[in-house]
Structure formats: structure tokens, C-alpha cells
C-alpha positions, 0 to 999 in steps of 0.5 A: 459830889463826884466820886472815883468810884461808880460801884460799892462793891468796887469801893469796899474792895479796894478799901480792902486792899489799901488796908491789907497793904498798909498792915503789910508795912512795918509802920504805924499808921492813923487815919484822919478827915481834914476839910478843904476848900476842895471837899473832905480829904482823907490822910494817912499819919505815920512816923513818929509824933514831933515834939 
């Protein structure tokens, strides 16, 4: 499977900083996995849960 990243080191750098920013919003936020006919893909939750 083809990656958007070609180094680790790039990957976990900018893991790094898509999670500083995130914290820096006042939001709460979740992470989660959900599998497509595409792969798996990754999502960020936030705002308050439905009812």
C-alpha cells in the first residue's frame, strides 16, 4: 500500500504537529479507525456527542 509519507522520521514529525495544533483548539477531540473500500481511514470526532 502507498503511503503519503517516504520517511518515518517526516511521518512522526508531522503526527507531532497535527496534535500540538489540535490541543491548541479549544475543543475536545477522538480519534478513530473506520475501514473503507478504500483502506483504512483515519478520523478525528469533535463537538458534543447526538442524542
Amino acid at each position: 500500500m502507498s503511503t503519503f509519507f517516504n520517511h518515518p522520521e517526516v511521518k512522526e514529525k508531522i503526527k507531532k504537529l497535527y496534535r500540538q495544533k489540535l490541543d491548541e483548539l479549544p475543543i475536545r477531540d477522538e480519534f478513530m479507525q473506520i475501514e473503507t473500500s478504500y483502506g483504512d481511514t483515519n478520523i478525528v470526532i469533535t463537538g458534543p456527542k447526538g442524542e
